[in-house]
C-alpha positions as CSV (number, residue, x, y, z in Angstrom):
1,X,0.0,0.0,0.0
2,X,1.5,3.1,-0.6
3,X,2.2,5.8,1.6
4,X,2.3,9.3,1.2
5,X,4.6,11.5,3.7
6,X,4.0,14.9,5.2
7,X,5.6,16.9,6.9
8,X,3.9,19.1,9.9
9,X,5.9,21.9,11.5
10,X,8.6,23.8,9.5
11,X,10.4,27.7,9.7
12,X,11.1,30.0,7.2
13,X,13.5,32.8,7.1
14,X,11.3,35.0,6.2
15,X,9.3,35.1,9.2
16,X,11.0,32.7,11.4
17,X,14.0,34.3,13.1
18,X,15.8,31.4,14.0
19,X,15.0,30.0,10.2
20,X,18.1,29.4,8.1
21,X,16.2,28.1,5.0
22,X,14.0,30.8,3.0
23,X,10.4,29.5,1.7
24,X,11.1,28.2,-1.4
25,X,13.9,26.5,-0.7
26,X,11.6,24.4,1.8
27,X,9.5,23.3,-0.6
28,X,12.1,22.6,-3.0
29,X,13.6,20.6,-0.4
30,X,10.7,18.4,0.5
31,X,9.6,18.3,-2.8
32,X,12.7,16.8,-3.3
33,X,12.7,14.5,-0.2
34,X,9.6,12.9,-1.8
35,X,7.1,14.4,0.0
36,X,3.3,15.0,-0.8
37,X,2.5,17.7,1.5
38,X,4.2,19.8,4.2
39,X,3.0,22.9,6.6
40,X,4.4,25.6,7.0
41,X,4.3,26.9,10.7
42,X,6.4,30.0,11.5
43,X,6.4,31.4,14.9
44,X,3.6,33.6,15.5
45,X,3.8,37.2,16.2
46,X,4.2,36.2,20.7
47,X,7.2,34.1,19.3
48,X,10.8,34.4,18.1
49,X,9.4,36.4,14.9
50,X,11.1,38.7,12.1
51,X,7.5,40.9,12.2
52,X,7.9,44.1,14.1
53,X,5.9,45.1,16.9
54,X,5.2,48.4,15.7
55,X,3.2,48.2,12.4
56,X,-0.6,48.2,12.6
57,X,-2.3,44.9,13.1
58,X,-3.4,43.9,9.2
59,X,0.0,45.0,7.9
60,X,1.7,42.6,10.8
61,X,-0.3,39.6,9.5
62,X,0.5,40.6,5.8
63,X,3.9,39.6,6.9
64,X,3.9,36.8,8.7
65,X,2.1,35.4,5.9
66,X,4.7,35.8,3.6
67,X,6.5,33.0,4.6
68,X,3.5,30.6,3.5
69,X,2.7,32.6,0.8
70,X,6.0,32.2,-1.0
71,X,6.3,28.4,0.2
72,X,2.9,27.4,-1.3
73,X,4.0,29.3,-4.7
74,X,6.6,27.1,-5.0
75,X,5.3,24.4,-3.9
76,X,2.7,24.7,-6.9
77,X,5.4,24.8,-9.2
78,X,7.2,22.1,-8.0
79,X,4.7,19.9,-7.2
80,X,4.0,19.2,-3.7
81,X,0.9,20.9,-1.3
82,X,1.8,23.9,1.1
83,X,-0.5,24.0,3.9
84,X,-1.0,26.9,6.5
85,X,-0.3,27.2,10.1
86,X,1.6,28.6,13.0
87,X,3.1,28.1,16.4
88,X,1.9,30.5,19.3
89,X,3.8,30.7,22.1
90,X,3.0,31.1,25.9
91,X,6.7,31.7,27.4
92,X,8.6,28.4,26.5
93,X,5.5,26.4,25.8
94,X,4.7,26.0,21.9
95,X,1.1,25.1,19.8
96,X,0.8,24.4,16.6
97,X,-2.5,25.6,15.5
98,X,-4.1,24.2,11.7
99,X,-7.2,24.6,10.5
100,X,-7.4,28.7,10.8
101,X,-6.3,31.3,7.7
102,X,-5.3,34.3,7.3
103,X,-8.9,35.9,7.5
104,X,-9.1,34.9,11.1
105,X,-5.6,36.1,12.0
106,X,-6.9,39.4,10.2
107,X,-10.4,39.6,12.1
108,X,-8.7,39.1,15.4
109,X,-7.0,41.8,16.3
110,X,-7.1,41.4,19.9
111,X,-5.5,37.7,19.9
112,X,-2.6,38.7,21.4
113,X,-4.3,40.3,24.6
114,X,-5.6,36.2,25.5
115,X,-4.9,34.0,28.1
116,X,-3.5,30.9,26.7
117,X,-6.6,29.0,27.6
118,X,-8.7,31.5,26.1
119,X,-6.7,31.4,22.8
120,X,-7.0,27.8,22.4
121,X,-10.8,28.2,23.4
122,X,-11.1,30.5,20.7
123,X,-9.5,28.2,18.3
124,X,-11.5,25.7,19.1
125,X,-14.2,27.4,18.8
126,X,-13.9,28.2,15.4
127,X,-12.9,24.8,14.2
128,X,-9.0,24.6,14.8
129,X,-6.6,21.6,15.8
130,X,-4.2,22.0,18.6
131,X,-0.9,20.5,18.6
132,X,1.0,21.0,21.9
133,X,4.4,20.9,20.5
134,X,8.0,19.1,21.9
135,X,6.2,19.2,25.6
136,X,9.2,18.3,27.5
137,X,11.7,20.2,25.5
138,X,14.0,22.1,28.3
139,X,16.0,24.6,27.5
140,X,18.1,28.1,29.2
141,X,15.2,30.3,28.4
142,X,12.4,27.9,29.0
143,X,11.8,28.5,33.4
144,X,8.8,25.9,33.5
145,X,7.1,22.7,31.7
146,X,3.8,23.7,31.5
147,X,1.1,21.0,29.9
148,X,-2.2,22.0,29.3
149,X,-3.9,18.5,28.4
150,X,-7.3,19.6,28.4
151,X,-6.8,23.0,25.9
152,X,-5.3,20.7,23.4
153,X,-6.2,17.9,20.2
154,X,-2.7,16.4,19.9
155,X,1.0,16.0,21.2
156,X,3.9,16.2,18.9
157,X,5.2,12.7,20.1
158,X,8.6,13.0,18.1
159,X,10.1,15.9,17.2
160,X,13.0,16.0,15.0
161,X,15.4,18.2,17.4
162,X,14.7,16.8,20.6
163,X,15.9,14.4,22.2
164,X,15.1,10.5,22.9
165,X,14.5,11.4,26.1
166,X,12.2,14.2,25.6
167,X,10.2,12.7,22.7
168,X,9.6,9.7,25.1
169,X,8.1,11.6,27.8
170,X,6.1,13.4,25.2
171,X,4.3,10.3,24.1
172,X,3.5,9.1,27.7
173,X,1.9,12.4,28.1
174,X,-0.3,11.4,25.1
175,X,-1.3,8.3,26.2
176,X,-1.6,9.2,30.0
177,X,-4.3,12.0,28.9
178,X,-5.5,9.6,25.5
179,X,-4.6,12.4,23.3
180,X,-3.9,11.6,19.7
181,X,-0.4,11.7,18.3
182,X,1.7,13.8,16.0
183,X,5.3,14.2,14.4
184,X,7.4,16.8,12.9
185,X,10.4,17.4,12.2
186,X,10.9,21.3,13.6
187,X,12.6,22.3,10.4
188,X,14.6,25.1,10.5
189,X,17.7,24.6,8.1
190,X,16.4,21.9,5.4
191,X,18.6,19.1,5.6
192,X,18.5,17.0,9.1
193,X,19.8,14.1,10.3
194,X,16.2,12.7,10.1
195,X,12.7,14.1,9.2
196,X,10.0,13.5,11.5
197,X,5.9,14.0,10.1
198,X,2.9,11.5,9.2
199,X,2.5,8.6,7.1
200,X,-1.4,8.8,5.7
201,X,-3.0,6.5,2.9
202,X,-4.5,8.6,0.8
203,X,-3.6,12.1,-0.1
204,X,-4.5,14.7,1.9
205,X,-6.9,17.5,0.3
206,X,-6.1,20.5,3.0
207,X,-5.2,21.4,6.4
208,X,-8.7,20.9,7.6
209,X,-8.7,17.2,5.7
210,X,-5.3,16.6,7.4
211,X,-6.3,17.5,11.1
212,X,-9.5,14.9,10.3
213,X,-7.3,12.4,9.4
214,X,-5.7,12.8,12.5
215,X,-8.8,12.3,14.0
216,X,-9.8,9.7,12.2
217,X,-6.8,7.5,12.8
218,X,-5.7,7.3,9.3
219,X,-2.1,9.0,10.2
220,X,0.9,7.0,11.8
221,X,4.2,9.2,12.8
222,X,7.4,8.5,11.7
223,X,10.7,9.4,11.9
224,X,13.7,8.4,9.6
């Protein structure tokens, strides 16, 4: 039976800052790697971000779209489906939110003002799929490990970057809490000493048909 691979949390320069690979060279790459889909899921504007502060609210999301915009350009020409997302950040603590576009960031204005738990309300409330991304990752800047197993759909189980260790804990969070199960591979550079995502059966139509899928149990995570 075949498979087809994609990939669910990747960086571009372009709105990234810790990014070292631009947009198109992303899809290029994964294109390459024999990928069907990927997502592209630059920090949002709470996280490590190129988009300034100071620029009014629609021009801000302008930007931090660009990164998506450019990758899924490419990724038409090259043949392999961009889908949209992003990682909000509370301190240390990462989600990866699907299933939301760029006319939600744009009617939302006051997102950043939320709680955490009212953020992932509101997600939820309009249809979104929560990833609570590398859980256990520790780190300088990261003071606490803060899980919040009742805000969110899904764990990233395996994580590229992290360690065994790490990506262990991270799955027996998921299956204390019987929350389903995700991979990426954190991409930040293009080539890794492995890349992390989902194995599905059938091609995936959109973001929206891939968090169902999810759902659905028709993903299994893998890392090679």
């Amino acid at each position: 039976m075949q498979l087809y691979k994609y990939e669910t949390h990747t960086h571009t320069s372009e709105v990234s800052k810790c990014s070292r690979i631009s947009a198109v060279e992303l899809a290029q790459f994964y294109q390459s790697c024999g990928f069907k889909g990927m997502c592209i899921t630059d920090h949002f504007l709470n996280g490590n971000t190129t988009v300034p502060k100071e620029i009014p609210w629609t021009e801000r999301i302008e930007q931090f779209c660009q990164g998506y915009d450019k990758a899924y350009a490419e990724g038409r020409r090259v043949g392999i489906d961009v889908f949209f997302g992003w990682e909000y950040s509370h301190g240390g603590t990462h989600f990866l939110t699907y299933g939301l576009d760029k006319q939600w960031l744009l009617d939302h204005p006051d997102l950043l003002s939320l709680s955490v738990n009212e953020y992932c309300d509101l997600v939820h409330a309009h249809g979104g799929f929560i990833v609570h991304a590398h859980p256990f990752r520790e780190a300088p800047f990261i003071t606490m490990i803060r899980l919040l197993p009742r805000k969110v759909d899904a764990v990233e189980i395996i994580n590229s970057g992290r360690t065994d260790f790490e990506n262990r804990l991270a799955d027996q969070y998921a299956d204390n809490y019987n929350l389903l199960k995700v991979a990426g591979s954190d991409n930040h550079r293009g080539q890794l000493g492995r890349l992390c995502g989902l194995h599905v059966a059938r091609p995936l139509k959109s973001v929206e048909d891939m968090a169902q899928a999810i759902k659905n149990g028709e993903t299994e995570t893998f890392c090679s």
